[in-house]
C-alpha positions as CSV (number, residue, x, y, z in Angstrom):
1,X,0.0,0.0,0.0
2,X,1.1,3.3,-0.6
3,X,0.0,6.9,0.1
4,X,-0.4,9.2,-3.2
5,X,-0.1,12.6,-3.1
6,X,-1.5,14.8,-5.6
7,X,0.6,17.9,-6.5
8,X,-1.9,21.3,-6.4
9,X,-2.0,24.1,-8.5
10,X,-0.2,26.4,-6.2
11,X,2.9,24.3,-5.3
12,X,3.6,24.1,-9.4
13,X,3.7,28.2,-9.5
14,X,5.7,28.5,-7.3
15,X,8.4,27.0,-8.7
16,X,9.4,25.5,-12.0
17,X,9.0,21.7,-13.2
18,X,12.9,21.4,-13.2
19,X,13.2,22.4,-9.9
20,X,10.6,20.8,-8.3
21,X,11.7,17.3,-10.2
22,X,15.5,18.0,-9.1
23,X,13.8,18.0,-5.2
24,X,11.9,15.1,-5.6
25,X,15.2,13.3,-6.9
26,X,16.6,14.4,-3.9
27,X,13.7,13.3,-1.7
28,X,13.8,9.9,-3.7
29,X,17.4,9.2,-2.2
30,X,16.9,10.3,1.6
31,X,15.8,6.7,3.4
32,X,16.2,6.3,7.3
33,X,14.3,3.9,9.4
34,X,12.5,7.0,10.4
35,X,11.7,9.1,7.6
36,X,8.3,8.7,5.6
37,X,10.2,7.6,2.4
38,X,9.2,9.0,-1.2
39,X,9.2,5.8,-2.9
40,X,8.7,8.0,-6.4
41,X,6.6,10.4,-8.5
42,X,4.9,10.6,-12.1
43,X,4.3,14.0,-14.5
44,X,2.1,13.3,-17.1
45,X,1.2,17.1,-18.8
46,X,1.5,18.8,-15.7
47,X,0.4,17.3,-13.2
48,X,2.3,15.3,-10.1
49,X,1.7,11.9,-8.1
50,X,3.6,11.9,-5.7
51,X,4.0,7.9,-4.0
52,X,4.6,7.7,0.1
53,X,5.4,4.9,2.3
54,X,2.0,4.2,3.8
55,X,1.8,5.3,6.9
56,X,-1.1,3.1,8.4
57,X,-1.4,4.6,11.9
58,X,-2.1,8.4,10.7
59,X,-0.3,11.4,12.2
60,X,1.1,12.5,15.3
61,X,-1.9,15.1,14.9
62,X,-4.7,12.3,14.8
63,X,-3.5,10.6,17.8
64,X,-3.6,14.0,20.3
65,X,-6.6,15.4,18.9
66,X,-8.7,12.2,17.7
67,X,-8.5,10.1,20.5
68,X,-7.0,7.9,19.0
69,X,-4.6,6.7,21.6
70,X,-4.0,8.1,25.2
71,X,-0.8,9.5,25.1
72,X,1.8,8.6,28.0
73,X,4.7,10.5,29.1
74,X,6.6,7.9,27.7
75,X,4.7,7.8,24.5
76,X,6.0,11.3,24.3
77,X,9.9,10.1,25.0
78,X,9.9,7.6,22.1
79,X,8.1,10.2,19.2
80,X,10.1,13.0,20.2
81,X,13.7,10.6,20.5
82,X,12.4,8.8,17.0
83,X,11.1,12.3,15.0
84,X,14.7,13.5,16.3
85,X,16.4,10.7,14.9
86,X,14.8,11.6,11.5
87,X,15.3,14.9,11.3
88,X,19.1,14.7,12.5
89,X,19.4,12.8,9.5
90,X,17.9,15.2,6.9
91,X,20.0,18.3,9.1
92,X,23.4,16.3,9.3
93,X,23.7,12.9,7.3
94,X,21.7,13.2,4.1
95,X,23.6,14.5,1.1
96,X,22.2,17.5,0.5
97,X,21.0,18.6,4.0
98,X,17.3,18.8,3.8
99,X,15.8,21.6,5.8
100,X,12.0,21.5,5.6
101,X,8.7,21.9,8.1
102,X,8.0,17.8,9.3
103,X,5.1,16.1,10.1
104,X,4.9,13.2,12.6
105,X,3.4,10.4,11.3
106,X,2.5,6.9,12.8
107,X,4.0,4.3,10.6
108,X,4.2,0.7,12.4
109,X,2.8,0.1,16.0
110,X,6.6,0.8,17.5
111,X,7.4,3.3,15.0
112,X,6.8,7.1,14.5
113,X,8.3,9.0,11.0
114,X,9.2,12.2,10.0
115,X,8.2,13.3,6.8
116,X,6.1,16.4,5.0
117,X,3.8,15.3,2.0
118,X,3.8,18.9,1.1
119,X,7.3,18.6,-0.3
120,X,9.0,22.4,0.2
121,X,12.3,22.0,0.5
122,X,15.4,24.0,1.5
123,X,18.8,23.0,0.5
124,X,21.8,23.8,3.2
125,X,25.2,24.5,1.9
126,X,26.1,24.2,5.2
């Protein structure tokens, strides 16, 4: 199963095919054990698929505000240690640093990812 994410009008204005496609290249080589991965991505005259790991748990979001689980003190220790793992990653290890705004998502029942299906990205030099 995957998660497919539809590319809106907006996001292609603000920036050119070429560059968005150089990002998602990017995005397509960044794997960690907890990053949501971008498995790959389609243009047909326009238009963008974007394909996800599936994350079958939902977000971080959907478990505080939907009751979906009660959440624990150490609940709390293990998203924040394993979103910080992540994003440590992206900052320090992937090659080009990926600086971007994350979303927490609830992949499998031990494991919480970092990721952002809305796909703005900042390049560090750093």
């Amino acid at each position: 199963m995957w998660n497919v994410k539809r590319v809106n009008a907006t996001r292609k204005i603000q920036s050119n095919s070429h560059d968005f496609e150089a990002e998602l290249k990017v995005l397509c080589k960044a794997h960690h054990a907890h990053l949501v991965n971008l498995l790959g991505y389609y243009e047909e005259m326009g238009e963008w698929l974007l394909v996800y790991e599936f994350m079958p748990h939902g977000t971080l979001h959907g478990h505080l505000h939907g009751g979906l689980v009660k959440v624990s003190w150490n609940l709390w220790l293990k998203v924040a240690n394993q979103a910080a793992q992540g994003i440590e990653y992206l900052h320090k290890d992937a090659s080009p640093k990926i600086i971007q705004r994350y979303q927490v998502f609830k992949g499998h029942p031990a494991r919480w990812n970092v990721g952002n299906l809305g796909c703005r990205l900042w390049f560090s030099s750093v």
